[in-house]
mmCIF file of the C-alpha atoms, coordinates in Angstrom:
data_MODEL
# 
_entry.id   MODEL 
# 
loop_
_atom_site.group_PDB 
_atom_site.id 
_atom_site.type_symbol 
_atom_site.label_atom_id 
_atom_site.label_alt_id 
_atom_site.label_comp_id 
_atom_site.label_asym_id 
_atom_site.label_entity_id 
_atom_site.label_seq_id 
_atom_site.pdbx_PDB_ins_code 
_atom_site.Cartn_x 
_atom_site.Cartn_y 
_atom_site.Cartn_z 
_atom_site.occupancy 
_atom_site.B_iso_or_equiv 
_atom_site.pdbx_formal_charge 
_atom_site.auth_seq_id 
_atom_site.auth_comp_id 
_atom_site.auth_asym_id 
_atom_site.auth_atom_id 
_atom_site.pdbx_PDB_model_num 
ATOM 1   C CA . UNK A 1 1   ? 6.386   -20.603 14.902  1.00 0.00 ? 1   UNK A CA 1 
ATOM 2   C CA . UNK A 1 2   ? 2.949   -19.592 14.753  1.00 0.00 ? 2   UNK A CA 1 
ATOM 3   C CA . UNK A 1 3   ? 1.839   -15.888 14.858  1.00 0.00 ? 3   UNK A CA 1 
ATOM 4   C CA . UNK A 1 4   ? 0.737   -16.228 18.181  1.00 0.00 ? 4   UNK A CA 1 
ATOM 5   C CA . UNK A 1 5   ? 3.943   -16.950 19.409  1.00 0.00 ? 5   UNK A CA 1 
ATOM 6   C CA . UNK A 1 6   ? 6.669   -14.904 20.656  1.00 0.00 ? 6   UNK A CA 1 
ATOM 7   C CA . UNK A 1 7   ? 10.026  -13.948 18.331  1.00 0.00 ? 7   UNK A CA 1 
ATOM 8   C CA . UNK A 1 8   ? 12.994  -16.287 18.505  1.00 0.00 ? 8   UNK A CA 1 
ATOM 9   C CA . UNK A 1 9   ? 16.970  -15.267 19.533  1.00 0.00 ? 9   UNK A CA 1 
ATOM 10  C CA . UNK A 1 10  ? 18.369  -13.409 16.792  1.00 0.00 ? 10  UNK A CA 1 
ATOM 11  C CA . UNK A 1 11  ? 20.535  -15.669 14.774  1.00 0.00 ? 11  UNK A CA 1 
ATOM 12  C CA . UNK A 1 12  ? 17.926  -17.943 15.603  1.00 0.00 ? 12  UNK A CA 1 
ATOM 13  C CA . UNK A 1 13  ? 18.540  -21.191 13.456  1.00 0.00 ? 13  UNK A CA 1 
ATOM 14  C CA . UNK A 1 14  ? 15.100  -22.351 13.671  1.00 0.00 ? 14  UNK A CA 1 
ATOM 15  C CA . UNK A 1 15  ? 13.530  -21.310 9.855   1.00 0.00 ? 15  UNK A CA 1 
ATOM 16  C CA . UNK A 1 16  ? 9.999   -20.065 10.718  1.00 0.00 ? 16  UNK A CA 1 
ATOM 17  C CA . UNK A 1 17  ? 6.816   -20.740 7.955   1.00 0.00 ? 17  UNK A CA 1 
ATOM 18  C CA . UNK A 1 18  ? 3.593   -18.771 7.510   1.00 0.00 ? 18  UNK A CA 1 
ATOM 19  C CA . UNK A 1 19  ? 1.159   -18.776 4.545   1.00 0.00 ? 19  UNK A CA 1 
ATOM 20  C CA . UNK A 1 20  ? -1.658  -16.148 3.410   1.00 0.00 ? 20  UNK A CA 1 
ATOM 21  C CA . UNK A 1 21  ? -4.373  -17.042 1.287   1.00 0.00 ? 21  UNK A CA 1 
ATOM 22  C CA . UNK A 1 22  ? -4.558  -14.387 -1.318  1.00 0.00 ? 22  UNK A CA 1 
ATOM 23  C CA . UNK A 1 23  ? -7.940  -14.217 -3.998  1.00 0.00 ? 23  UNK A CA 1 
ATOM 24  C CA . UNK A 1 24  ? -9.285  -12.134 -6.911  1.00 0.00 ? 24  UNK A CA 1 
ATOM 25  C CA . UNK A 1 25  ? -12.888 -11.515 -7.142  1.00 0.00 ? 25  UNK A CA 1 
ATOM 26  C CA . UNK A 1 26  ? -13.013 -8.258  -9.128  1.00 0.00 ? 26  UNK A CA 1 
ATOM 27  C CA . UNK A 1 27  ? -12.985 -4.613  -8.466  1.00 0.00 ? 27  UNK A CA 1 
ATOM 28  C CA . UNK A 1 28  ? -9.505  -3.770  -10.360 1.00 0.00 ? 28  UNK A CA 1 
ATOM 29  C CA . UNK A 1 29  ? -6.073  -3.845  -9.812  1.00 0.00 ? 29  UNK A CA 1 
ATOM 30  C CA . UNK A 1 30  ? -4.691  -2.935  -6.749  1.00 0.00 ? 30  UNK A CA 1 
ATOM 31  C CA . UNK A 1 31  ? -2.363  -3.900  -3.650  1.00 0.00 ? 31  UNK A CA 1 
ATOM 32  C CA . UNK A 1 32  ? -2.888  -6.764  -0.973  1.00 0.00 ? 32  UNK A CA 1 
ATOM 33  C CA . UNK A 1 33  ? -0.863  -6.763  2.503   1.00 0.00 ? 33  UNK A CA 1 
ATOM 34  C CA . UNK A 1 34  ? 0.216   -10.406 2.519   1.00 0.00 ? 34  UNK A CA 1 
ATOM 35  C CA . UNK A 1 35  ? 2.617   -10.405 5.979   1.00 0.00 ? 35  UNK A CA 1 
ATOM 36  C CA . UNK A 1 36  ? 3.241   -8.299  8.538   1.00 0.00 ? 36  UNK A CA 1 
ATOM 37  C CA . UNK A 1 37  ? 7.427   -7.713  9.257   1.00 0.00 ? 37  UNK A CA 1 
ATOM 38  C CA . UNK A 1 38  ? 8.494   -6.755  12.926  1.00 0.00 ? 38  UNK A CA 1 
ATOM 39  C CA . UNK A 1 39  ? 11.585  -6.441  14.119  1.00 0.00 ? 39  UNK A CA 1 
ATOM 40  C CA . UNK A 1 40  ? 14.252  -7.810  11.133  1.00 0.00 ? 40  UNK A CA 1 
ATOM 41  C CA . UNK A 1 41  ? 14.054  -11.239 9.529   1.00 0.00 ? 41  UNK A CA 1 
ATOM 42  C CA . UNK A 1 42  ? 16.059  -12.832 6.914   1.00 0.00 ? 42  UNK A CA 1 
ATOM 43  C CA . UNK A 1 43  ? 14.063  -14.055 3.870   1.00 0.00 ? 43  UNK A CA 1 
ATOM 44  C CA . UNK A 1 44  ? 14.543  -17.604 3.090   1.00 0.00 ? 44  UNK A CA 1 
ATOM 45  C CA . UNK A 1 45  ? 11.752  -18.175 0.757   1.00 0.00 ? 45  UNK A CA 1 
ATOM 46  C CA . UNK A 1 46  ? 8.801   -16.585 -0.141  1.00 0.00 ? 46  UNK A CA 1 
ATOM 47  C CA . UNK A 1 47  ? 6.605   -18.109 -3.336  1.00 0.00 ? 47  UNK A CA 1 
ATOM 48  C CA . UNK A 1 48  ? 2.873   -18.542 -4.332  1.00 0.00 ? 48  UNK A CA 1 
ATOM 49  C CA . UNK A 1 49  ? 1.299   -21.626 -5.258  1.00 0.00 ? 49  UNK A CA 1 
ATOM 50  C CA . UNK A 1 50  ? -1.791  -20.571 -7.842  1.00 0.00 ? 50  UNK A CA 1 
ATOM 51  C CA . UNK A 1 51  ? -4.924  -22.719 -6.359  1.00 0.00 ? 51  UNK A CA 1 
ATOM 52  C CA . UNK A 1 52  ? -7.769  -21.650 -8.367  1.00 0.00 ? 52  UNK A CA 1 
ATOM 53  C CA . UNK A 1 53  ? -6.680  -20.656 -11.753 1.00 0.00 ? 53  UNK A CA 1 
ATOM 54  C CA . UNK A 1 54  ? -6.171  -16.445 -12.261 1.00 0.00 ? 54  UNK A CA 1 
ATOM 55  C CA . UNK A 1 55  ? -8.254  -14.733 -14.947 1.00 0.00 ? 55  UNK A CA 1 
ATOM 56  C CA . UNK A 1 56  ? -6.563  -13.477 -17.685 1.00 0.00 ? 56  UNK A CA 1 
ATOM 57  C CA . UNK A 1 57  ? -7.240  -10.005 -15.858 1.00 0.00 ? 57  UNK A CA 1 
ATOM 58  C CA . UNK A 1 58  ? -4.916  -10.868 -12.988 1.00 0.00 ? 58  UNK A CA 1 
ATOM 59  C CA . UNK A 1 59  ? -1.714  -8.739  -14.148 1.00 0.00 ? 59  UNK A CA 1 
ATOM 60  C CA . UNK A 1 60  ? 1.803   -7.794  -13.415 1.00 0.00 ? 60  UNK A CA 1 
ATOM 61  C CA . UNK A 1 61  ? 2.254   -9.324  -10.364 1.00 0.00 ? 61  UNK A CA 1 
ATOM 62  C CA . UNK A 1 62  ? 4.811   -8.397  -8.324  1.00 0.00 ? 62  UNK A CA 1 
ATOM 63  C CA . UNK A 1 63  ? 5.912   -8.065  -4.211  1.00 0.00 ? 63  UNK A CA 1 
ATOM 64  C CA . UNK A 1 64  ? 7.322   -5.348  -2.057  1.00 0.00 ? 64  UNK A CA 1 
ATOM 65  C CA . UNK A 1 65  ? 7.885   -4.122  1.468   1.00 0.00 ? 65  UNK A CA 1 
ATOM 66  C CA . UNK A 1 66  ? 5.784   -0.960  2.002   1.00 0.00 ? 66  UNK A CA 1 
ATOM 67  C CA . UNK A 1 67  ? 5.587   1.147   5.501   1.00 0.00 ? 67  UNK A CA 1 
ATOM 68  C CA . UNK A 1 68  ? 1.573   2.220   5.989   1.00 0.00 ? 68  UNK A CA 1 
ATOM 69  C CA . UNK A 1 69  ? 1.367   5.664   4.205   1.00 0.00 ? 69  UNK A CA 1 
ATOM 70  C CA . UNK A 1 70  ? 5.133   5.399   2.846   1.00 0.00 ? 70  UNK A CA 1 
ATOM 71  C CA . UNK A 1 71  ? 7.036   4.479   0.320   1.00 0.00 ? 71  UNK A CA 1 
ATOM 72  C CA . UNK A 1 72  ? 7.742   0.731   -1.370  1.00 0.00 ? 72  UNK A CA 1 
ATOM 73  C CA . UNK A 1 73  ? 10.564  -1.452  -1.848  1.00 0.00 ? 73  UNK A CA 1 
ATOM 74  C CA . UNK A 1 74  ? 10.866  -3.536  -4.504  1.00 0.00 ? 74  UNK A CA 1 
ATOM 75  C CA . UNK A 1 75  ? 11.181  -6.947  -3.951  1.00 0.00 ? 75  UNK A CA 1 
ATOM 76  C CA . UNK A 1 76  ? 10.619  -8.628  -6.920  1.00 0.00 ? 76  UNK A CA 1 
ATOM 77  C CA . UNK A 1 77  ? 9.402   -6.689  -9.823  1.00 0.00 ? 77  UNK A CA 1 
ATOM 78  C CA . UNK A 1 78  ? 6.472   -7.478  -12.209 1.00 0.00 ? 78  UNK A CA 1 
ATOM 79  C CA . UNK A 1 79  ? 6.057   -10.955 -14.312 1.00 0.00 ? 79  UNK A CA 1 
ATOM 80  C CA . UNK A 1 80  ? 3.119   -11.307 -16.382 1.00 0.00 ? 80  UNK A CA 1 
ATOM 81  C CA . UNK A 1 81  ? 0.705   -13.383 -14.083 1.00 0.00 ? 81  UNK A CA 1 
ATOM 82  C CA . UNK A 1 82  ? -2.950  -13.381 -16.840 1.00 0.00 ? 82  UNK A CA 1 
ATOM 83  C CA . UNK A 1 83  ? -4.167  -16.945 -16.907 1.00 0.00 ? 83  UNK A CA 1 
ATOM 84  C CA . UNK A 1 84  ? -1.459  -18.851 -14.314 1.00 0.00 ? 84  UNK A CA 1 
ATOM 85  C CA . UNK A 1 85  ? -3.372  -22.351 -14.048 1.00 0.00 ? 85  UNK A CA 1 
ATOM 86  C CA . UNK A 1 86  ? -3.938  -24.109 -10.999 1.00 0.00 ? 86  UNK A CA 1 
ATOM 87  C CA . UNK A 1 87  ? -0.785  -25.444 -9.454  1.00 0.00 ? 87  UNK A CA 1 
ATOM 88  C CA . UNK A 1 88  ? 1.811   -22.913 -10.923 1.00 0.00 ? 88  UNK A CA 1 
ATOM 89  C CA . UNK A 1 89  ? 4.018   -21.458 -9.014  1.00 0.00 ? 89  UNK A CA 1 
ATOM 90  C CA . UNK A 1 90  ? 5.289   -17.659 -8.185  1.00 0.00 ? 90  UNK A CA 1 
ATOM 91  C CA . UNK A 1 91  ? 8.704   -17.671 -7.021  1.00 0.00 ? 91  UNK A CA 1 
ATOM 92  C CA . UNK A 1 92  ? 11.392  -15.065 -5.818  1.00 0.00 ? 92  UNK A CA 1 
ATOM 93  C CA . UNK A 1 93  ? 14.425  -16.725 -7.209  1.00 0.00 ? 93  UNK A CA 1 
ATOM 94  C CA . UNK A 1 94  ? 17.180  -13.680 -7.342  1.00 0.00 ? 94  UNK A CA 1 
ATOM 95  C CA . UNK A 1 95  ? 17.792  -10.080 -6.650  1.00 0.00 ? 95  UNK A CA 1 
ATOM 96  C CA . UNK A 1 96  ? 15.028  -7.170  -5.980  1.00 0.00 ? 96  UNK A CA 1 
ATOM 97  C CA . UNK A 1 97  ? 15.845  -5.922  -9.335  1.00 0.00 ? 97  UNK A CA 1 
ATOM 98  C CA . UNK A 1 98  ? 14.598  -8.947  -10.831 1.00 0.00 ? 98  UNK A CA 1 
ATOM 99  C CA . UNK A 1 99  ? 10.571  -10.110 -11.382 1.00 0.00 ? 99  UNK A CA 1 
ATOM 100 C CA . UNK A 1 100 ? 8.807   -13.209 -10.020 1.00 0.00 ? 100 UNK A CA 1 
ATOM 101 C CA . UNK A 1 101 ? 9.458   -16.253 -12.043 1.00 0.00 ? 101 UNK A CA 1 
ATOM 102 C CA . UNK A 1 102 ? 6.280   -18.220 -13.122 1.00 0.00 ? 102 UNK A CA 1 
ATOM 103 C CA . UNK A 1 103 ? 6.376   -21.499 -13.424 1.00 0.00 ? 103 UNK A CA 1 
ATOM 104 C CA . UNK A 1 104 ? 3.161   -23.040 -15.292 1.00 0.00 ? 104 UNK A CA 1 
ATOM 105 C CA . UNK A 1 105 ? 1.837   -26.153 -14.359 1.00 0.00 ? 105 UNK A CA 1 
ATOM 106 C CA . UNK A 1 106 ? 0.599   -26.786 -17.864 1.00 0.00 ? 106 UNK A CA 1 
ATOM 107 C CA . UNK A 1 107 ? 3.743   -29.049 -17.815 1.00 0.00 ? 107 UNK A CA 1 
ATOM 108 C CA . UNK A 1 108 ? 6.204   -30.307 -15.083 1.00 0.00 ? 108 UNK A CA 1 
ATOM 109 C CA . UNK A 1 109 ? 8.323   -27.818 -13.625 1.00 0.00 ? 109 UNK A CA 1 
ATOM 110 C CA . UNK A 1 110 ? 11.775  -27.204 -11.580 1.00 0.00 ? 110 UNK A CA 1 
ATOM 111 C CA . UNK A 1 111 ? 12.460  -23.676 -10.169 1.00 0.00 ? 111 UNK A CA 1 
ATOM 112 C CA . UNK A 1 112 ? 15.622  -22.462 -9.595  1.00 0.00 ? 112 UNK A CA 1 
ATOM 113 C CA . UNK A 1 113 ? 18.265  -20.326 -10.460 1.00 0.00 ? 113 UNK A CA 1 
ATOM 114 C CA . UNK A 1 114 ? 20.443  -21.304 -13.483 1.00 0.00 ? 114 UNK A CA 1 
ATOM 115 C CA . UNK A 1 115 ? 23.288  -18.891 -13.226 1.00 0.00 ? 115 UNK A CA 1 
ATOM 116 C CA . UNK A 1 116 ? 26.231  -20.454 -11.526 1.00 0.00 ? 116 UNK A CA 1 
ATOM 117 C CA . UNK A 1 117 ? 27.597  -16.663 -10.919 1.00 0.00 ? 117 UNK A CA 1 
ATOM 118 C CA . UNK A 1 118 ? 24.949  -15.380 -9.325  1.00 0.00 ? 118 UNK A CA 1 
ATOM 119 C CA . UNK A 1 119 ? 24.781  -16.881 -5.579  1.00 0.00 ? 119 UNK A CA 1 
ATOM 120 C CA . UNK A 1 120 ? 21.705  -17.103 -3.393  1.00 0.00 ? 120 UNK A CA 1 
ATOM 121 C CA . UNK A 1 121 ? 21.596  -14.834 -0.638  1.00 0.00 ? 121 UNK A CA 1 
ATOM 122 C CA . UNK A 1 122 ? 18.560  -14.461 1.368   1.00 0.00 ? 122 UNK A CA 1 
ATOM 123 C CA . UNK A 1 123 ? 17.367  -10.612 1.897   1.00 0.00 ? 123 UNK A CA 1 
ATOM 124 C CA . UNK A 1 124 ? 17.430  -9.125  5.366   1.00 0.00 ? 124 UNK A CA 1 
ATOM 125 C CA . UNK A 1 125 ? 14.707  -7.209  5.727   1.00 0.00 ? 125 UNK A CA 1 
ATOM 126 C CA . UNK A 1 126 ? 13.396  -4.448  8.484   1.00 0.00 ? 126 UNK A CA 1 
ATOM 127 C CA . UNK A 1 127 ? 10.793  -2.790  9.703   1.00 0.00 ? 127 UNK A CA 1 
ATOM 128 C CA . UNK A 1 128 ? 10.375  0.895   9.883   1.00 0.00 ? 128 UNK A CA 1 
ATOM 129 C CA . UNK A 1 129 ? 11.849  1.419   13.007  1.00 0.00 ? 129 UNK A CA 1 
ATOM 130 C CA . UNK A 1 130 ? 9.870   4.249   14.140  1.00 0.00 ? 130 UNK A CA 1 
ATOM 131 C CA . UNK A 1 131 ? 6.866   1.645   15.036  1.00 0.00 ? 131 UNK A CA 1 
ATOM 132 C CA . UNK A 1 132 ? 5.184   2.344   11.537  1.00 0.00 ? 132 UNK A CA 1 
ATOM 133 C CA . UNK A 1 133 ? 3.784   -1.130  10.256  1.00 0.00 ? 133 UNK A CA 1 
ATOM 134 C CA . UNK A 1 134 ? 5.357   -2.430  7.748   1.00 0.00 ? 134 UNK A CA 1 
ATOM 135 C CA . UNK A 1 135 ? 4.345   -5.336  5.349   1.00 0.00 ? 135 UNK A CA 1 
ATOM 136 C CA . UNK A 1 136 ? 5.050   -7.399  2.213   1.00 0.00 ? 136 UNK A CA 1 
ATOM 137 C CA . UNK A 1 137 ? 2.328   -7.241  -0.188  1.00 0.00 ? 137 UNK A CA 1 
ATOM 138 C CA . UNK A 1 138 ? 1.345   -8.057  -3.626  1.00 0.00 ? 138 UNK A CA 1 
ATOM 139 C CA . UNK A 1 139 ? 0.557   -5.475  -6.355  1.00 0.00 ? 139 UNK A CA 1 
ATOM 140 C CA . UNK A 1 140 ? -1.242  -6.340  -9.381  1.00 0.00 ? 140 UNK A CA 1 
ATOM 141 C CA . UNK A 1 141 ? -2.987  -4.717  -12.342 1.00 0.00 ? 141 UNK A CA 1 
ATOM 142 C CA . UNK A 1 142 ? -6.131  -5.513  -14.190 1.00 0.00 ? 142 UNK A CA 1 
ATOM 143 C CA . UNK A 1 143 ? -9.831  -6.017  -12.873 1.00 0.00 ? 143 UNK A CA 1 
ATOM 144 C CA . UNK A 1 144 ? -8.713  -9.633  -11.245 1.00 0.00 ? 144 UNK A CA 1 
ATOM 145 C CA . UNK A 1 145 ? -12.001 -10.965 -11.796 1.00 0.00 ? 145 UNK A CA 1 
ATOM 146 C CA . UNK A 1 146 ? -11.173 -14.280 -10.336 1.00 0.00 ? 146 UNK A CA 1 
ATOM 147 C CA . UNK A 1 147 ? -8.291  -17.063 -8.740  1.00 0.00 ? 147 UNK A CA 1 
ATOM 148 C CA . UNK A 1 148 ? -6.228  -17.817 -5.839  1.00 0.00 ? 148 UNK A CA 1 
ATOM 149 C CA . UNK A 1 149 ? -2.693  -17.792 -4.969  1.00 0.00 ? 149 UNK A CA 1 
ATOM 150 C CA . UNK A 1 150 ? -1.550  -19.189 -1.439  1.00 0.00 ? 150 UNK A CA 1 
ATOM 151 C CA . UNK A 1 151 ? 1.646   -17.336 -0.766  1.00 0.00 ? 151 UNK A CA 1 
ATOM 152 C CA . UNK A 1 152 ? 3.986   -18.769 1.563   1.00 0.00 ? 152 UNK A CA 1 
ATOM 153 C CA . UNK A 1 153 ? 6.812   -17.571 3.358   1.00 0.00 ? 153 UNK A CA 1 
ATOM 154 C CA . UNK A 1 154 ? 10.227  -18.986 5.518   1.00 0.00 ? 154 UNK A CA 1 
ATOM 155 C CA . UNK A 1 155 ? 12.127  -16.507 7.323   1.00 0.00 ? 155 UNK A CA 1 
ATOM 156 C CA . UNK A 1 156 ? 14.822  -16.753 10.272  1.00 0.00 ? 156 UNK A CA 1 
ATOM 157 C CA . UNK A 1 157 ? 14.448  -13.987 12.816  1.00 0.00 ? 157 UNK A CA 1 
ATOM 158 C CA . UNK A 1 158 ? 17.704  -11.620 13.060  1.00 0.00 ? 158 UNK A CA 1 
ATOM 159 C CA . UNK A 1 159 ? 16.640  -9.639  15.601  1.00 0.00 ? 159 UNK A CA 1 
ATOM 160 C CA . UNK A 1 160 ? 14.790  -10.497 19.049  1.00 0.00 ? 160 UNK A CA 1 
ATOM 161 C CA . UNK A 1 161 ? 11.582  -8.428  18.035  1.00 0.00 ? 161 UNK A CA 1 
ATOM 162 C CA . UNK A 1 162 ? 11.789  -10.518 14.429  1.00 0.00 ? 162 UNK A CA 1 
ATOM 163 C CA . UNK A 1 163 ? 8.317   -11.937 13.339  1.00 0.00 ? 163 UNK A CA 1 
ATOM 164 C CA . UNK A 1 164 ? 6.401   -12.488 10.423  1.00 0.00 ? 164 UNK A CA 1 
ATOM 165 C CA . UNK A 1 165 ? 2.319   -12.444 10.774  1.00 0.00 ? 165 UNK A CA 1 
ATOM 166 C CA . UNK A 1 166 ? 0.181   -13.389 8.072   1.00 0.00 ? 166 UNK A CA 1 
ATOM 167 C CA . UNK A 1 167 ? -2.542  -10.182 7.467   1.00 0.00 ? 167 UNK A CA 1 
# 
């Protein structure tokens, strides 16, 4: 489903896929809206793909949910992100509590979670219900002189005001 188009049932079955184009180009660390939420969604997947390499400035990436002029949740805490080449990958792979893994593309990679006791369950996630936007954005540290990361998302609506829009 595009942004343009209208939320699906809730329970809806069909998995839903947007993707933001996020860049550096200086001016210092700071915070980048990424998606819009509406409604509640359940978080399938949400990961980065590195498509110009970050400067070595680019740091301490991580995501949350934040509600214009309120206060975040985490929802995946800092991992070192100076110097990710082209083609590396950010990925959400367990709990809030936990940071983004990096995978480098300076070799082959697999990502996914090695712990056979700690089951993947996708995060339900709402907006503030009093109409306050609400979106997921990346936070980073350091003057970012320079990269690229395409972030992408998958998401099933759980609601029948669910939708994700790319900002």
């Amino acid at each position: 489903m595009s942004h343009g188009e209208l939320p699906g049932s809730p329970g809806d079955l069909h998995h839903h896929h947007e993707e933001k184009l996020q860049t550096f180009a200086g001016g210092g660390g700071s915070s980048d809206n990424l998606f819009q939420i509406k409604g509640v969604i359940e978080l399938l997947h949400i990961y980065g793909i590195v498509e110009t390499n970050l400067s070595a400035d680019v740091d301490n990436l991580s995501l949350d949910v934040f509600p214009t002029g309120g206060a975040l949740v985490a929802l995946a805490t800092l991992v070192d992100s100076a110097s990710a080449p082209a083609g590396s990958l950010f990925v959400k792979m367990t709990d809030a509590t936990n940071a983004l893994v990096l995978r480098s593309s300076v070799v082959p990679y697999i990502a996914e979670n090695t712990n056979w006791r700690e089951p993947f369950v996708s995060p339900i996630i709402g907006a503030q219900g009093d109409g306050t936007d609400t979106f997921i954005r990346a936070t980073y540290s350091g003057v970012a002189t320079s990269g690229a990361i395409t972030w992408v998302i998958e998401y099933a609506t759980v609601n029948e005001t669910g939708l994700v829009i790319p900002i």
